[in-house]
N, C-alpha and C positions, 0 to 999 in steps of 0.2 A: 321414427327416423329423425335424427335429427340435423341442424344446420349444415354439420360435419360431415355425414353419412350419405353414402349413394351407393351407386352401383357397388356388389360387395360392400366393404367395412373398409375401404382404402377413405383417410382421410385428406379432404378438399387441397391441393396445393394452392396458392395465391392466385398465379394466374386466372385457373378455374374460380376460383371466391372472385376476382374483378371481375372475369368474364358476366356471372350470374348479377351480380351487380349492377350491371351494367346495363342489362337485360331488365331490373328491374327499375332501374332511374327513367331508361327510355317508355316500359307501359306509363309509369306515372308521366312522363311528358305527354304522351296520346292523350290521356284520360286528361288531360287540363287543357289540352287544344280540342278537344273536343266540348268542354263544357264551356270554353268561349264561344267557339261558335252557337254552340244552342243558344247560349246568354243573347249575341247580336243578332242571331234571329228571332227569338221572342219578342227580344226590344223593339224589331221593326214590326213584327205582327200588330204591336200593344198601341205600336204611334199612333194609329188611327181614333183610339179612345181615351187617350191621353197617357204620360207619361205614367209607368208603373212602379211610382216613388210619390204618386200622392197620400198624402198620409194625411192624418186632422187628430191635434193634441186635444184630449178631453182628460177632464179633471185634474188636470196642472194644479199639485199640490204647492210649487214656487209661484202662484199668481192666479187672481182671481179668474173663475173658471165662467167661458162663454160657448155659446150656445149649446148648452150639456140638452136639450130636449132630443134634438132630431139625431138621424142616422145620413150619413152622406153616402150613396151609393157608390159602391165600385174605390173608398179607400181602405188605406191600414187606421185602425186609431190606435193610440200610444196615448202612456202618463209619462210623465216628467217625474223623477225621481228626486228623492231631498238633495241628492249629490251632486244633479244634471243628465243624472242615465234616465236612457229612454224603456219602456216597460210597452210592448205590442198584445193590445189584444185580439188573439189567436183567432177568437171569431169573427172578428172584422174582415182579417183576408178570407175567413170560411165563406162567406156572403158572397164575396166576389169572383177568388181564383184565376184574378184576371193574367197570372203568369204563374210560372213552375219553376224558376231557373233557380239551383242552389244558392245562389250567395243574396237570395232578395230580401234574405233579414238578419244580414250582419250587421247591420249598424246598433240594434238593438241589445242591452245587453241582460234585457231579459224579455221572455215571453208568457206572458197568463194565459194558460189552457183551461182554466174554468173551473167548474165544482165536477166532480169527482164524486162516485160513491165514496169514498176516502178521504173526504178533502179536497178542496182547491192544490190545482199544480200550478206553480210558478218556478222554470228553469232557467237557471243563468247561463248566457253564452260569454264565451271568451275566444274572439277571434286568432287572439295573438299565439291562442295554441294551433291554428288551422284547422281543419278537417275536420279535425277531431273534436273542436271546440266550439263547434254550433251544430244547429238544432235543422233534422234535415226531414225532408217528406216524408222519406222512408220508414224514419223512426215513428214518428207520429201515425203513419199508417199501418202499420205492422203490427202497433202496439193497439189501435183500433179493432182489428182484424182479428185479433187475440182475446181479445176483450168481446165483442161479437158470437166469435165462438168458443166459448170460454168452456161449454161441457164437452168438447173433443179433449182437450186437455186437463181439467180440473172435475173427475167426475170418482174419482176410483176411491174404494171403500177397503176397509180394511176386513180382516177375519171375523171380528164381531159386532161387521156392517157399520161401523166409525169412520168417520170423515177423515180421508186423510189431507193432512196440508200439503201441495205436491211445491218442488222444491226447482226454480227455475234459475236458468244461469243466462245470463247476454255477453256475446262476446263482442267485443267491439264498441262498447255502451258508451264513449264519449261525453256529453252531456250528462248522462242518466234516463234521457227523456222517454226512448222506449221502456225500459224497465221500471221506473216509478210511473209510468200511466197506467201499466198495467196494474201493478201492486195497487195503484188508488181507484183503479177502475174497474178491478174485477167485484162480482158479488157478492163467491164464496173467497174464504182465506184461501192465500198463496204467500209464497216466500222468494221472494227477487234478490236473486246475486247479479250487481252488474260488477262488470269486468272491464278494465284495457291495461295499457301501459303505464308505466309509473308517474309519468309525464302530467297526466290524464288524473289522475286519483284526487289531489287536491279540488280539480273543480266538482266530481263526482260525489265527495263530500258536502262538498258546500251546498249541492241541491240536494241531497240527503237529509242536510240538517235542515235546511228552508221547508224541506216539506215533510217530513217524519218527525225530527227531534222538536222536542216541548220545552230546551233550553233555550235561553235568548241566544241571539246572535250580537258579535262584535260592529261589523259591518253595517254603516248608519242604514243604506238600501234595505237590506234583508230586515235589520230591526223594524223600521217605517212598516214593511209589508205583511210582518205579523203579527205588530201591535194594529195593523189597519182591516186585518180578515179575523182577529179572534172571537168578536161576536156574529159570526156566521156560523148559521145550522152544520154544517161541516166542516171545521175552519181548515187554514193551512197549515197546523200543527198537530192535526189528529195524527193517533199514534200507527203507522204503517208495519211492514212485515217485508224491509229491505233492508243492505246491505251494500259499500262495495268494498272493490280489493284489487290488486293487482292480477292479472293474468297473457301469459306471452304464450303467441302460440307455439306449439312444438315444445315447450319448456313442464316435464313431465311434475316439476318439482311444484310449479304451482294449478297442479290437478287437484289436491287436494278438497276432497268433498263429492269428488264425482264416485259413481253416474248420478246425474240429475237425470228429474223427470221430465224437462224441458232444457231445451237449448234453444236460444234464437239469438240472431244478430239483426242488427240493419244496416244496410248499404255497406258493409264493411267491401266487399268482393268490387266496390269504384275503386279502394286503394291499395288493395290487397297486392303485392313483393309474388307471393305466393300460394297460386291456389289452392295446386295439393295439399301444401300442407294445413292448408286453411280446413279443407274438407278430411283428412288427419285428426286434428282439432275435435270437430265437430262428432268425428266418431269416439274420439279417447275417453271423451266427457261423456257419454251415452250409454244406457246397460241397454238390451235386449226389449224391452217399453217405452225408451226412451222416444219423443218427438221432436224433430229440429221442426225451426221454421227461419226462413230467412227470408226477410226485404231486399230487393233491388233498383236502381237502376240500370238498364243497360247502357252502357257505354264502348265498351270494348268487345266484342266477339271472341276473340281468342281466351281471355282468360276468363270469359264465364263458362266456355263451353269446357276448358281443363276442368274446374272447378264440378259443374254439371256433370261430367262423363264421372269422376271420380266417387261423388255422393254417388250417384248410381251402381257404383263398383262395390261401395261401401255399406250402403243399405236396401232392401230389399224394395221399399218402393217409396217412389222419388216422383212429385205431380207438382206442375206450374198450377197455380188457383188463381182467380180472381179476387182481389182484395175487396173489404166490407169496410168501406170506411167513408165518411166525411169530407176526406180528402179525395181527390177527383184524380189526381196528377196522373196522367195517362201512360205516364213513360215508366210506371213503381209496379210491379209483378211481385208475386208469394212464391216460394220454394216451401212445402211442405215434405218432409222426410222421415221414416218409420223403419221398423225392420231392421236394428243392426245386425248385420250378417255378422258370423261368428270367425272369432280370431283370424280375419282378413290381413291384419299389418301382421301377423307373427310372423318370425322369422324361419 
């Protein structure tokens, strides 16, 4: 069904298109007064053991580097980049977790997740796109969680007992970060389609080539970073088994390639216009084996519970799990989903 289409095959007059619009500018206002307020109450939680923007520069490659021995508990450490961008390593807040609040590392315009069965992952953020354009709990968790239990998903064998490569799609992929942690984290082979808007694709590339492609990079940052990991036992340019591309939900034209074996998103359903059709999506792309899985956090009740009642409509069975992961953040849940029930949307 698409943007046009509702009740019958009568399409939307204007009114009705402002109306739903309208309907969807105000959840996004909820969902952004809401994540203030979490912000200024974590921030008063955090006063007591000091501000949670202490950070400590190590290995400043613009200036000689001091006290590189020790570990300072309870900060971020970050490198200085050739350009002036700051580079956060990821394990630094792991140590601590002394906050959860989405925006606590946007200053950053890239983050080091570490060695990888695949390689080192280094994702670039770019604020300026929003939302979309930094690196969020969810994704990092999800993508953990996946990797964890990698033979629920990555086990099936072919007719003459051959490994098959199973082929997974992210809606919502943003950065890239859940999709290439997976692709560099898993054991056995897999093939990562990350997906969003057109908007979105440029920088999805960009951490595609930073951590897959073996061509050099334009960009002094990205150059610096892979001539500085290429003598590592698995550097940052070993050759992966990803991909992205454009993908709009509802928009049947760029299905192309489905059913995948996997579908997962993260945190897409904080900004999600539309549930339904979000969970539409999630089935179009799907054959009959297919497994979603999706990250959250809760923010809003009403449009997770459309979202929830409708996967449940859509597949046979539909279970909250506990996430396996490293990251702790209390308020990120798993949507695990199986079973597509048969020609549900036919008309």
């Amino acid at each position: 069904m698409t943007d046009a289409e509702h009740d019958g095959d009568e399409p939307l007059g204007m009114a009705d298109a402002m109306m739903i619009r309208g309907e969807q500018l105000r959840m996004l206002r909820l969902m952004a007064d809401r994540d203030e307020v979490e912000r200024e109450a974590e921030a008063s939680a955090s006063a007591g053991v000091g501000s949670h923007h202490d950070v400590r520069a190590v290995n400043d490659c613009s200036s000689e580097t001091s006290n590189a021995g020790s570990i300072i508990e309870g900060t971020d450490e970050y490198e200085i980049l050739p350009t002036g961008c700051k580079m956060l390593n990821y394990d630094s807040f792991l140590r601590h977790q002394r906050y959860y609040d989405d925006l606590k590392h946007v200053d950053y315009q890239y983050i080091d997740y570490g060695k990888l069965h695949g390689g080192r992952l280094i994702i670039e953020q770019r604020k300026s796109l929003g939302k979309g354009g930094i690196c969020w709990d969810a994704a990092f968790i999800l993508a953990e969680h996946m990797i964890a239990n990698e033979m629920d998903w990555n086990s099936n064998v072919g007719e003459n007992n051959e490994v098959l490569v199973p082929r997974l799609l992210e809606l919502g992929a943003g950065t890239g970060l859940a999709g290439y942690l997976i692709a560099k984290g898993c054991v056995r082979d897999a093939h990562v389609i990350t997906t969003d808007l057109p908007e979105l694709l440029p920088l999805m590339k960009n951490n595609l080539d930073l951590n897959f492609a073996s061509i050099g990079c334009v960009c002094e940052d990205r150059r610096y970073l892979k001539e500085k990991f290429v003598d590592d036992a698995t550097n940052i340019s070993r050759r992966g088994t990803a991909e992205a591309k454009v993908l709009r939900w509802g928009e049947q034209t760029d299905y192309d390639g489905a059913p995948y074996d996997v579908v997962f998103a993260a945190d897409v359903v904080a900004s999600l216009y539309d549930p339904v059709r979000l969970a539409h999506t999630f089935y179009d792309l799907c054959g009959p084996n297919s497994k979603v899985f999706l990250s959250y956090k809760r923010r809003l009740d009403e449009p997770h519970k459309m979202f929830e009642d409708e996967l449940k409509r859509l597949f046979q069975f539909v279970e909250t799990i506990k996430p396996m992961s490293r990251n702790k953040n209390p308020g990120v849940n798993i949507i695990k989903a199986e079973g597509r029930c048969k020609d549900v949307l036919q008309s």
